[in-house]
N, C-alpha and C positions, 0 to 999 in steps of 0.2 A: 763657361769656365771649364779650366781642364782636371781630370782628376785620376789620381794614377792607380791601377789594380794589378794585383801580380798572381798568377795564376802557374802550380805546376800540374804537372799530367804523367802519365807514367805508364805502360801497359808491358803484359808479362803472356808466354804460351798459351798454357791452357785456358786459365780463367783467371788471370792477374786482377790486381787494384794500381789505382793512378792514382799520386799525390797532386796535389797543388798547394800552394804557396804566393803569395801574393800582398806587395807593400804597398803601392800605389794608393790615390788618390781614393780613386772609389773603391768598388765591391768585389774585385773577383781573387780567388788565387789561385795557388799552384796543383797540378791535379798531377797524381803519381797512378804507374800499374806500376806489379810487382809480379810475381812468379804464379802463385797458386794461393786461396785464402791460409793453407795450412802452412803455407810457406812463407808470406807475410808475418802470419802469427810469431812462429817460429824467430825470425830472422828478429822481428821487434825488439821479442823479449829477450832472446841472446844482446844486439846493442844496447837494450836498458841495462839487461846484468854486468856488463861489464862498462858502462857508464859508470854508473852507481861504482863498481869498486874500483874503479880509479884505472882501467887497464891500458893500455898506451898503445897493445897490439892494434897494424892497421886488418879493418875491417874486408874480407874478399866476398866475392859475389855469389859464388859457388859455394854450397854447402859439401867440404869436404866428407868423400864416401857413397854420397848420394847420387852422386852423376851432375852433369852440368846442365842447368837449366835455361833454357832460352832468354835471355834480355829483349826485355818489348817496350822501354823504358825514356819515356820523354816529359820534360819540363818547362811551363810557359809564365810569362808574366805579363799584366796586364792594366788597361788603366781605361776608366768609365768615365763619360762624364756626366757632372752634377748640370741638373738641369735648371733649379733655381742661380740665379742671377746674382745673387746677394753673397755666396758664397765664395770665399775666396780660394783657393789651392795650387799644389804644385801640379805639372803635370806628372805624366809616367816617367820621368826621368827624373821626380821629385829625389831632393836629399834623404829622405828615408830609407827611400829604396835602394839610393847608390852607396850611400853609407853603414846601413847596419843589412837590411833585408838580401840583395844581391851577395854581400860577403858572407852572410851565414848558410845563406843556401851552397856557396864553396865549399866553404871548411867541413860542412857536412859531404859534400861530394868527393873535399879530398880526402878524407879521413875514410871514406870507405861505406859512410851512412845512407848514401845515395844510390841505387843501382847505373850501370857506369853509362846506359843510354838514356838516360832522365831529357829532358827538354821541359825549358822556363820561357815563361812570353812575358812579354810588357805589353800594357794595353790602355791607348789614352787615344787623345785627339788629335795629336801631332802626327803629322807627316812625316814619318820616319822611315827607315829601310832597318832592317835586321841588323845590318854592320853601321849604321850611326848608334844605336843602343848599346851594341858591343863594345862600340869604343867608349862610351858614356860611362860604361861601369867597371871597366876595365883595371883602369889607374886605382881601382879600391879594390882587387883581388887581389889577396895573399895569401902563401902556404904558412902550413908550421912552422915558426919558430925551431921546433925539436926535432924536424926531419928536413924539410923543404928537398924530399925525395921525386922525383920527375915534375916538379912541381909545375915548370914552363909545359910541360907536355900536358899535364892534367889543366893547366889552365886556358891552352886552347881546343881542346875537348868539351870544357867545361863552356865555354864562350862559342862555341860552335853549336852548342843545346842552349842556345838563348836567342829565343826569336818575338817580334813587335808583332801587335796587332792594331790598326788601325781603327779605333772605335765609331770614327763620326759624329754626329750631331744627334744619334740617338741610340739610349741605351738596350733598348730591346734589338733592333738590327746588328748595335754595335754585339753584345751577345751570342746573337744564331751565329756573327762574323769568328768570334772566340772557339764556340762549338765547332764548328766546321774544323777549324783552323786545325784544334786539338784530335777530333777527331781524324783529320789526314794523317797527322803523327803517329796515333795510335794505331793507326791501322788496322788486324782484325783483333788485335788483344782487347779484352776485359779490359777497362780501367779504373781507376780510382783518382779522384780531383779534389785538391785542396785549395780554396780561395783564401786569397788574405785581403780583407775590404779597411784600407786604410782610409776612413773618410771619416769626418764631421757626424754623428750624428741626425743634423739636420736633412743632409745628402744623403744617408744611407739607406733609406728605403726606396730611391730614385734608383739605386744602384742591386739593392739586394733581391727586391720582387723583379728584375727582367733576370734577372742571374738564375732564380728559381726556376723558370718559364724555358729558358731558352736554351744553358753555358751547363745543365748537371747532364751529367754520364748516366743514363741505364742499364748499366752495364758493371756496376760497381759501385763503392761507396763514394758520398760525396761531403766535403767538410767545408767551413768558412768561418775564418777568424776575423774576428772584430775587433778593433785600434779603440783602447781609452782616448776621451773621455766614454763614460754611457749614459749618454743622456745629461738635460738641464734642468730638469725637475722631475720629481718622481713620477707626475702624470704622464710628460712624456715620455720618458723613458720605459713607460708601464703599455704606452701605446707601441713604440717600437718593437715590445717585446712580444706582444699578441700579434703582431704583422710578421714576426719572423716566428714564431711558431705557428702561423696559419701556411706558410710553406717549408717550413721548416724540423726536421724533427728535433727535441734537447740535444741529443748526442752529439747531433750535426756542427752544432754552434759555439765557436772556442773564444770567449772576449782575452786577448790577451792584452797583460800591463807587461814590459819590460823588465821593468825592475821587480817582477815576481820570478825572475830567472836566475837571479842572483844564487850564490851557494849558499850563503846567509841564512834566505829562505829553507832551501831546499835541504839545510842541515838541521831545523830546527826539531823536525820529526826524527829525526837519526839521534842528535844526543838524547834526547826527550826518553826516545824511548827504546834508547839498545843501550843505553845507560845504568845500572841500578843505582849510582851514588849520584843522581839527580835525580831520577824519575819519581822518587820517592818525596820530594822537596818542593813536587811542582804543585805548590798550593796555597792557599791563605796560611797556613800553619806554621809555614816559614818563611815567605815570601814577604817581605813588608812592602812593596812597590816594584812596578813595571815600567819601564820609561821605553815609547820607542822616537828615536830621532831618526830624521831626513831630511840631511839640509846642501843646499847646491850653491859652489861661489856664482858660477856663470846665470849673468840675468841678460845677455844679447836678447834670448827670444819673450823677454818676460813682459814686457809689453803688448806684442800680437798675444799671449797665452792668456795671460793673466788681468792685464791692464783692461782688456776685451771682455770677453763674459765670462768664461768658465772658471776661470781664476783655481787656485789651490787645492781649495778645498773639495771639486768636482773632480780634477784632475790627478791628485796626489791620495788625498784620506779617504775619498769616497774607493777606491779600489785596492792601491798599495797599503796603506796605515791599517784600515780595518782586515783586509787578507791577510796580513799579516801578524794582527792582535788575535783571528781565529784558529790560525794554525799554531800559533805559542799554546791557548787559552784552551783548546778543544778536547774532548775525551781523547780516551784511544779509541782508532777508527777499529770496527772487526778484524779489518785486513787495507791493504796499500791500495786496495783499489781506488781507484778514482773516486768513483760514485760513493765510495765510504768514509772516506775523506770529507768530500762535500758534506754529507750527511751531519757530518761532525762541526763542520765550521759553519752551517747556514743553525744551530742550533748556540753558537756562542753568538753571533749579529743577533740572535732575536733575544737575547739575554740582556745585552749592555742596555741599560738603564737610560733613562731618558735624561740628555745633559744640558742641565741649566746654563742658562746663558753667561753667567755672571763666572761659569768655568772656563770661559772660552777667551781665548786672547786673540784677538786680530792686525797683522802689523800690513803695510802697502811702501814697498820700496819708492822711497827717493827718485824722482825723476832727474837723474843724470846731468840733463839739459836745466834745471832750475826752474821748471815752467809749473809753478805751485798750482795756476789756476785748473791745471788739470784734475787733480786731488776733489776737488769740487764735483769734478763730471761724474770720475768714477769711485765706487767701494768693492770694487773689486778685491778681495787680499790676497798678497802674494806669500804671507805668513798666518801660519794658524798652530796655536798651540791650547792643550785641551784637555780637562780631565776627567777621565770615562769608569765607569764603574759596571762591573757583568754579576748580574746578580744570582747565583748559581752557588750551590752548596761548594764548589771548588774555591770561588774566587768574592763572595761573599767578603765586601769591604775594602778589599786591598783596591789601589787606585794606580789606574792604568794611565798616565802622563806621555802625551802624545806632541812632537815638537817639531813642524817641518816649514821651510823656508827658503825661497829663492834670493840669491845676488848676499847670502850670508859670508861669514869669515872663511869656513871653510866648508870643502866636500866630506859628508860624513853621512855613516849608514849604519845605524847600532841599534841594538837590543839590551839594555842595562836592567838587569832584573837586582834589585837589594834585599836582603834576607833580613830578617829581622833581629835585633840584638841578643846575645845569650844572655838568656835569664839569670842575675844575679851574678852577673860578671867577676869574676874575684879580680880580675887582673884591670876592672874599671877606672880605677886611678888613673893608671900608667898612661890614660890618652886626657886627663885632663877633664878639663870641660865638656868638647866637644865629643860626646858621645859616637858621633858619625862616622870620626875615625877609625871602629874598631867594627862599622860595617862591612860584613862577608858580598862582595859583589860576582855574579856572573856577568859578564862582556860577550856578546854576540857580533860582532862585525867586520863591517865588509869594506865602508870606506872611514880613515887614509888608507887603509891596509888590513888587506885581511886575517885575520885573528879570531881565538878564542883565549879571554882574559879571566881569568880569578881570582879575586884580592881576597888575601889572608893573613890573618894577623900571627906576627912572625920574632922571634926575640933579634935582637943586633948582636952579632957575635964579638966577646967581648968579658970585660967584669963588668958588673952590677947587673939592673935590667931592666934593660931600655927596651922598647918594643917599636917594631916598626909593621905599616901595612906593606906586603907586599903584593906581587902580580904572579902569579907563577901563568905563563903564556904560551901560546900553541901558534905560531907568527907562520903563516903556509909557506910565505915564501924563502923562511929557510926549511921548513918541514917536506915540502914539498917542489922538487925540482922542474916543473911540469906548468909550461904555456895554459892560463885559465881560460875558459871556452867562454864565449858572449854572450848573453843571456839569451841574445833571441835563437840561438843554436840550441841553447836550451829547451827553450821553449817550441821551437818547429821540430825540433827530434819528436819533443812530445807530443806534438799535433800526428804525427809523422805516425809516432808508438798509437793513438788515442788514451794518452794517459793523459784526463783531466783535470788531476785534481788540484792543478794550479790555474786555472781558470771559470771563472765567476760562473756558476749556472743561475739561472733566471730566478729562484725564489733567494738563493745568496743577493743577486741584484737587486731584487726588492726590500730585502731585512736591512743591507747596507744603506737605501735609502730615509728607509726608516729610522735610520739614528741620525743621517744627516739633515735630512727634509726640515725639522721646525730649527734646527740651527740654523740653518739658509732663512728659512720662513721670518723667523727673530730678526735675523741680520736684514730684511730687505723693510721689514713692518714698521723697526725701530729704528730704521738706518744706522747701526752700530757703525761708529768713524776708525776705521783702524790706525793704528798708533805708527806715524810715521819713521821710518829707522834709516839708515845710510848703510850704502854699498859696503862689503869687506866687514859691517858692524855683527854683534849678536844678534840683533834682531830689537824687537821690544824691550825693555825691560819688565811690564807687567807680568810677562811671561815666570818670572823670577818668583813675586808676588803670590801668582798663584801656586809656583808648585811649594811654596811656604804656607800655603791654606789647608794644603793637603799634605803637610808632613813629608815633603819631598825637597833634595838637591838635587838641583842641574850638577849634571858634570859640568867645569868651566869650561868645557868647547863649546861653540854656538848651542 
């Protein structure tokens, strides 16, 4: 079988670093040089800082004042194959890579993030020539929106630094083939190499021990991102992890999720805590509940995903749901560094409480076709909703209601935190019965549309006095006139910066396991039968059920 790895490279004068990058099937990615370590540093943290505040200037290559520095700068992509048999995959011209991995390595090159002589390889087992891969990824290159300044010129620059490598029938040769390759590129600059190993699990130590051996730079740093799922059980997944730290150092190793690139995310530490009129509020003390939703119309792939084995709960909650329950729930870090960050969210996973089964909802989409007998074969679910508790003097009690779902009513990505009622309400009448109405809510989200929302109770202008909840809203896209970047541009900038703190390091992947492991365990012991629902539906209703055990309403969106 074929498997696709996407590898950049990059070298610079004196003593440059090489990036890589890489989507493909298997293990490798992209390996970058740059100018000088002090120069790299430099240049990083300048495009982090004007990331972060929003700056629109394009980035140049030259550090004005300083003098010009030599470009030694090339980019590869690549693709392994998996040697087990069982395995199914795309190859190096897989849809990931032409679709999101290839276009974000662009928008980073035309925006300026890239040094301008970068070179990207593709690497798999197909017969390919350098200009078949070109043309493959081609039709999914675009500039900005907001400039589409020399855009044709920068885009066959950019396709002219994109070269194949033909891996063969074996991944250690195919590797020294990568090496070489890269190294021709490089020439005598220093490099620095970044792989991106989009592969199975299964296949990934087929791919990542020759890559170790064979495809790293000595001559500079070397990095390798790893495509969720991680792992099928916490054994193996515990095995994976001592094989890639026996060649591997922590630093080295970037698991990225996608949708932890969102702004969503990456805004939650921003309000949290450059805020004083939250930051103060972020606690059982006011918080009455935490809801996080993730739900998707589209179920074309949910069959091979989910219907198969890793299903939902491996693929969604075990990385995105809980990454993102520790960065709401976490102290304040020392400082933004990465490693302190971690520090903070791998100590919320070893908190959350151990969750009873009978919190758990499990739903398994409708087969399409009407073919029930399937339902039998598998319990896979492709819905899972669940309510988590962090037992920690911050979050002591409040219940963290967690809701996510494939081939639902709608696309939605929210963070609904509810405050708890003011004590002795005088204006309590005025909503009746239902108490709920006169709940204070913050809204976090990302999809239908990005927003930040606040329900507060508000008079109806008027005589007498009628009270209404309102929304007072922060809507980006009239706030903000400004094309949103993709997540995984996100995300490789930061591969790019080594700022980690949005990707899983290895004792976070074990504490994560740890809350899911007897859930699974339960689900496979007792065969729990998930509750079957229909395309475009909410989901379960049980789901309903529980969050009325625990003193919670769904918003009425899925």
């Amino acid at each position: 079988m074929a498997t696709t790895v996407l590898a950049v490279t990059a070298s610079a004068a004196p003593a440059p670093p090489s990036l890589g990058a890489a989507r493909f099937s298997p293990v490798a990615g992209p390996a970058v040089t740059l100018r000088t370590q002090c120069w790299i540093a430099a240049k990083m943290k300048l495009h982090k800082a004007l990331r972060r505040h929003g700056s629109q200037v394009q980035r140049k290559l030259e550090i004005q004042g300083v003098g010009k520095i030599p470009d030694c700068f090339k980019v590869a992509s690549l693709t392994g194959r998996i040697t087990r048999r069982n395995v199914q995959l795309a190859d190096a011209t897989g849809e990931l890579a032409r679709s999101k991995v290839f276009p974000a390595l662009f928008a980073l090159y035309y925006s300026g993030f890239l040094p301008q002589n970068v070179a990207i390889f593709g690497y798999s087992r197909k017969t390919l020539a350098d200009e078949d891969l070109r043309s493959m990824i081609e039709a999914n290159l675009t500039c900005r929106v907001d400039h589409h300044e020399n855009c044709e010129e920068k885009l066959n620059e950019f396709l002219k630094r994109t070269y194949y490598v033909d891996a063969g029938h074996d991944n250690k040769d195919g590797m020294a083939k990568l090496n070489s390759k890269m190294a021709q590129i490089e020439g005598i600059c220093a490099a620095n190499r970044i792989f991106y190993l989009a592969v199975p699990q299964e296949a990934l130590l087929d791919v990542a021990l020759p890559l170790s051996d064979s495809a790293q730079t000595k001559h500079g740093w070397n990095r390798i991102i790893i495509e969720k799922p991680f792992g099928f059980t916490s054994l193996s997944s515990q095995r994976v992890t001592q094989s890639l730290l026996s060649r591997f150092e922590e630093k080295q190793i970037y698991r990225i999720d996608h949708l932890l690139g969102k702004d969503l995310i990456e805004n939650l530490t921003v309000l949290r805590f450059s805020n004083l009129v939250f930051e103060p509020l972020w606690s059982r003390k006011y918080i009455r509940n935490v809801q996080v939703v993730f739900s998707e119309e589209t179920s074309a792939e949910t069959q091979g995903r989910y219907f198969g084995n890793y299903g939902i709960i491996r693929d969604i909650v075990h990385s995105h749901i809980l990454q993102t329950i520790a960065l709401f729930a976490m102290e304040p870090p020392v400082s933004l560094d990465g490693e302190d960050i971690r520090d903070e969210k791998v100590k919320v996973l070893r908190s959350i409480r151990k969750v009873d089964i009978e919190d758990v909802v499990l739903g398994q989409l409708k087969d399409a076709s009407g073919d029930v007998d399937r339902y039998t074969k598998s319990m896979t679910p492709t819905y899972f909703a669940a309510a988590m508790y962090i037992d920690n003097a911050r979050w002591d009690g409040v219940p963290f209601l967690i809701k996510t779902g494939m081939g639902l009513m709608e696309n939605r990505a929210e963070i609904r935190i509810q405050f708890h009622h003011v004590p002795g309400n005088i204006y309590r009448e005025r909503f009746g019965h239902d108490i709920d109405l006169d709940t204070n809510e913050l809204v976090l989200r990302d999809l239908p549309e990005e927003a930040i929302l606040l329900k507060v109770n508000n008079k109806v202008p008027g005589l007498g006095l009628q009270l209404d909840a309102s929304e007072l809203n922060l809507l980006y896209r009239d706030r903000y006139d400004v094309e949103v970047p993709d997540s995984y541009e996100h995300l490789l900038l930061d591969v790019l910066d080594g700022d980690s703190h949005l990707f899983m390091r290895s004792d976070e992947l074990a504490a994560a396991w740890s809350v899911l492991a007897p859930i699974l365990h339960e689900i496979d012991q007792k065969s729990v039968a998930p509750e079957l629902y229909d395309a475009g539906d909410k989901g379960p209703i049980n789901a309903y059920y529980l969050a009325a055990k625990h003193g919670v309403r769904w918003d009425d969106g899925c």
